[in-house]
C-alpha positions as CSV (number, residue, x, y, z in Angstrom):
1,X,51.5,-44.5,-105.2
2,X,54.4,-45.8,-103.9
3,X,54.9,-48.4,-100.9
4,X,57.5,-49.7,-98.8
5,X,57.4,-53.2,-97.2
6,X,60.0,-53.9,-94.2
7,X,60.5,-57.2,-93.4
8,X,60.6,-57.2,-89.5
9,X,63.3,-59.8,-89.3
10,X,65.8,-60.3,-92.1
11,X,66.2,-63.6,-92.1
12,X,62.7,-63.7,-93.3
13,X,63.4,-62.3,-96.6
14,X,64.6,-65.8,-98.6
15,X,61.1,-67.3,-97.2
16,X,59.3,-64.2,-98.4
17,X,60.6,-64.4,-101.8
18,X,60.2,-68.5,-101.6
19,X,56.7,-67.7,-101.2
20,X,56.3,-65.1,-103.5
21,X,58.1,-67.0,-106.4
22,X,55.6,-69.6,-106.2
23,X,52.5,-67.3,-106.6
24,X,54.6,-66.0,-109.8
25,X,54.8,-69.6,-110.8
26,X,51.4,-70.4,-110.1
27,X,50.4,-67.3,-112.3
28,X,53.1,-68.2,-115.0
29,X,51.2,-71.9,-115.3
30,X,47.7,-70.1,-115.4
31,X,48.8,-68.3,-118.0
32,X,48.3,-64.9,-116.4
33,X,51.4,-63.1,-116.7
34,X,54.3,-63.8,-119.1
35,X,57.6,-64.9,-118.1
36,X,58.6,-61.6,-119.1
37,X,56.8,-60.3,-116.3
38,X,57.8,-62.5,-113.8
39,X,61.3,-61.6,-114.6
40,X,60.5,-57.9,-114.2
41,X,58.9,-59.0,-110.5
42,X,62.0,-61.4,-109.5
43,X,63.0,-63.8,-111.6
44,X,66.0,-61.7,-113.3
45,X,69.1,-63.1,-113.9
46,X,71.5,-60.0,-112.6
47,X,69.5,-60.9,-109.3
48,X,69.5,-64.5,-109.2
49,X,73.4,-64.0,-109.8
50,X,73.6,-61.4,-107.5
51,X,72.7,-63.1,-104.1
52,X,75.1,-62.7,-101.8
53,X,76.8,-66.5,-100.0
54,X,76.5,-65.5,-96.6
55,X,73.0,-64.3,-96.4
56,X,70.8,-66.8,-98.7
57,X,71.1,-70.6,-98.5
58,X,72.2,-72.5,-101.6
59,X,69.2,-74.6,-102.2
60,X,67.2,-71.0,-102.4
61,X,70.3,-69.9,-104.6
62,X,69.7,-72.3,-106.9
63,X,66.1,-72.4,-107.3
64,X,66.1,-68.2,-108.3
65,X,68.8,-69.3,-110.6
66,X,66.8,-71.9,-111.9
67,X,64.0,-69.7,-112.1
68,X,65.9,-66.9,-113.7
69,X,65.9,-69.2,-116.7
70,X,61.9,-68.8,-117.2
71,X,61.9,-66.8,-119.8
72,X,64.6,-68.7,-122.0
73,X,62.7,-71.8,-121.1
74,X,59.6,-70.0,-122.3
75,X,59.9,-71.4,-125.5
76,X,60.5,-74.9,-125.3
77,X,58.0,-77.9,-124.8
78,X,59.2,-77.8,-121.2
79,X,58.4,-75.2,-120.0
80,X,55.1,-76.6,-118.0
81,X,57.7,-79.4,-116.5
82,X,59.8,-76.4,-115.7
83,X,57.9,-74.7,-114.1
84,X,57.0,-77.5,-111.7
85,X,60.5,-78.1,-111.1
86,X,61.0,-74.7,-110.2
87,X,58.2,-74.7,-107.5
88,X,58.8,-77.8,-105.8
89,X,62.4,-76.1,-105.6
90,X,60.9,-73.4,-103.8
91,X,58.2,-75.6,-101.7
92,X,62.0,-77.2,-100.8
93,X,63.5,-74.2,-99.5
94,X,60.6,-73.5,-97.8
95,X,59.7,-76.7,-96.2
96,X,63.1,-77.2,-95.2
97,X,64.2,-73.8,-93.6
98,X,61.3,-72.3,-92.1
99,X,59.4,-74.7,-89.8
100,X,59.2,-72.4,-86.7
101,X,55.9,-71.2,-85.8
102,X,55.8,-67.3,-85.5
103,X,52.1,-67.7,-84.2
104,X,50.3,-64.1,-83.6
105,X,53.4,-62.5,-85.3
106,X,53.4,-60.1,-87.8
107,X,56.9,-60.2,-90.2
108,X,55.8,-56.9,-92.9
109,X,56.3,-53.8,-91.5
110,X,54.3,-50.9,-93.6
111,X,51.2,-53.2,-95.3
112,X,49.1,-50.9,-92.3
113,X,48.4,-47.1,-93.5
């Protein structure tokens, strides 16, 4: 089965994947998926490097580039300190950048059947 998601507005999209890189986090610290994984979902270096200037923000730049250093950091005693790094940069970017209330809105097109 395959599904699309359409973000209604596109500026929404570095606060979507803000918010899903923390759940991946969260998962990577309960030890539910591997860091492999969570680069297959996002946190891949050819797209943390491939972000285009104009459209993202550098603080959210930096924390997928950041993040797309998971797996190396994988095996280090860090990696727990890493990861937390790597969320609060992402708490950050979304703290920061998206404090308007879109009350009764709904931003993902295609999640209805």
């Amino acid at each position: 089965m395959k599904k699309e998601i359409t973000l209604s507005d596109e500026s929404l999209t570095e606060e979507f994947m803000s918010l899903l890189s923390v759940g991946l986090i969260e998962a990577l610290k309960r030890k539910i998926i591997t860091s492999q994984r969570a680069e297959q979902w996002l946190f891949s270096p050819v797209l943390a490097y491939s972000l285009s200037s104009e459209k993202f923000g550098k603080d959210f730049k930096y924390a997928m580039e950041y993040a797309s250093e998971t797996e190396a950091a994988a095996h280090c005693n860090c990696f727990e300190e890493s990861l937390d790094f790597n969320e609060n940069l992402f708490f950050q970017v979304i703290q920061n950048g998206f404090k308007d209330s879109f009350e009764g809105e709904q931003f993902i097109d295609g999640l209805a059947d």
